[in-house]
C-alpha atoms as one frame of an Amber mdcrd trajectory, in Angstrom:
protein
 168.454  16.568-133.569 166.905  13.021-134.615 163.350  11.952-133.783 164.749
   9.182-131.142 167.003  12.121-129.214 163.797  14.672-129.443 161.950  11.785
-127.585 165.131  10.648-125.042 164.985  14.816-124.556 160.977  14.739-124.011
 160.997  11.822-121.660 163.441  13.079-119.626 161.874  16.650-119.115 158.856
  14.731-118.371 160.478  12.136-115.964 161.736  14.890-113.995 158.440  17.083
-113.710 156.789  13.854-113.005 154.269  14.442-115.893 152.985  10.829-116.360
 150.813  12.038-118.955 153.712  13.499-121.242 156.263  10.485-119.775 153.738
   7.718-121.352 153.503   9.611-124.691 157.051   9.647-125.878 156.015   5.748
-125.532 154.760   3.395-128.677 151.142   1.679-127.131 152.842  -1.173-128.212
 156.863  -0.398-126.179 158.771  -3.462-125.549 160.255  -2.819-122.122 163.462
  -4.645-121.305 166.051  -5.060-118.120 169.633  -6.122-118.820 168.371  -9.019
-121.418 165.580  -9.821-119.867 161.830  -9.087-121.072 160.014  -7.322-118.474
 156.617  -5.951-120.043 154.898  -4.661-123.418 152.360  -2.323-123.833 152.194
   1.088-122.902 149.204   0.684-120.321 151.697  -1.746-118.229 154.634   0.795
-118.724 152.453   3.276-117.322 150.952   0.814-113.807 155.118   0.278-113.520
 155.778   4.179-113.098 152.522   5.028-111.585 153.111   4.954-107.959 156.226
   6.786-108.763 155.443   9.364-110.148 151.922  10.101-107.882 154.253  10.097
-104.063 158.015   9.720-105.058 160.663  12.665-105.284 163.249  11.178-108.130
 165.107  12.840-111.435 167.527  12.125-113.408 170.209  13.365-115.405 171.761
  12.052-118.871 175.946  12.513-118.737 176.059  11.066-121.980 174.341  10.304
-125.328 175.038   8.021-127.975 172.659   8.470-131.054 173.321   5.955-134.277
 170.010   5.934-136.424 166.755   4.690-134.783 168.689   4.411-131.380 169.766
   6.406-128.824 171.905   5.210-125.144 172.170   7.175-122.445 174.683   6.939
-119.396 171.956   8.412-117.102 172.570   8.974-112.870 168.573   8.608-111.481
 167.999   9.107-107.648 164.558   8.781-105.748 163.461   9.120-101.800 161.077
   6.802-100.665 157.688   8.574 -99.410 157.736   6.198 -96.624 161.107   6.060
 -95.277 162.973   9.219 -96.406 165.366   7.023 -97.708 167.404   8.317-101.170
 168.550   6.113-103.777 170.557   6.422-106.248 172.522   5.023-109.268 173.652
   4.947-112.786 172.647   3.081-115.673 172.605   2.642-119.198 168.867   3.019
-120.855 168.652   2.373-124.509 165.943   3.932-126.790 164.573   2.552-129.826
 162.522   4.034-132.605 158.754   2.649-133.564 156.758   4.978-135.925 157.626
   8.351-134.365 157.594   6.613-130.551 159.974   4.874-128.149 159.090   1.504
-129.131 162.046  -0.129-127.168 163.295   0.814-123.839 166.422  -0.881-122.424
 167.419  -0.323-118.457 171.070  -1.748-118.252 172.743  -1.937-115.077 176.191
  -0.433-114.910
């Protein structure tokens, strides 16, 4: 297995145990976080405010159907679903979510809607 699908591997176990602690890790302090084409953060201290709440009230997981690994980069074709604390309401979806390599971290993480 590659360094970037050991990490797509690690964040996912962590994502779904809602470890925040082990989530943020897999991250480069320095991740470049992107939806669709547009820019929607750096740093690994915003990445971790933007999953916060999540992670501290939410019930959500995910689960990869597919993985595409070529070098430094890994996609997956992942199906997430979450139920909102305060309404009980589920979500749910798929998406693509591309992973980049930065010194032995995620350094780029891509959410693309499908």
């Amino acid at each position: 297995m590659s360094p970037i699908e050991r990490l797509a591997v690690r964040q996912l176990e962590a994502y779904n145990a809602s470890d925040l602690d082990a989530f943020c890790d897999c991250y480069h302090e320095e991740v470049e976080i992107w939806n669709d084409r547009t820019p929607a953060g750096s740093g690994i201290e915003g990445f971790r405010d933007r999953y916060r709440d999540m992670f501290e009230r939410w019930s959500f997981g995910g689960e990869v159907s597919n993985r595409l690994v070529a070098g430094d980069h890994a996609v997956d074709l992942e199906h997430w679903w979450r139920i909102d604390p305060d309404t009980g309401e589920r979500s749910e979806g798929d998406l693509l979510v591309r992973y980049t390599l930065r010194e032995d971290r995620i350094g780029v993480v891509q959410f693309i809607r499908v």
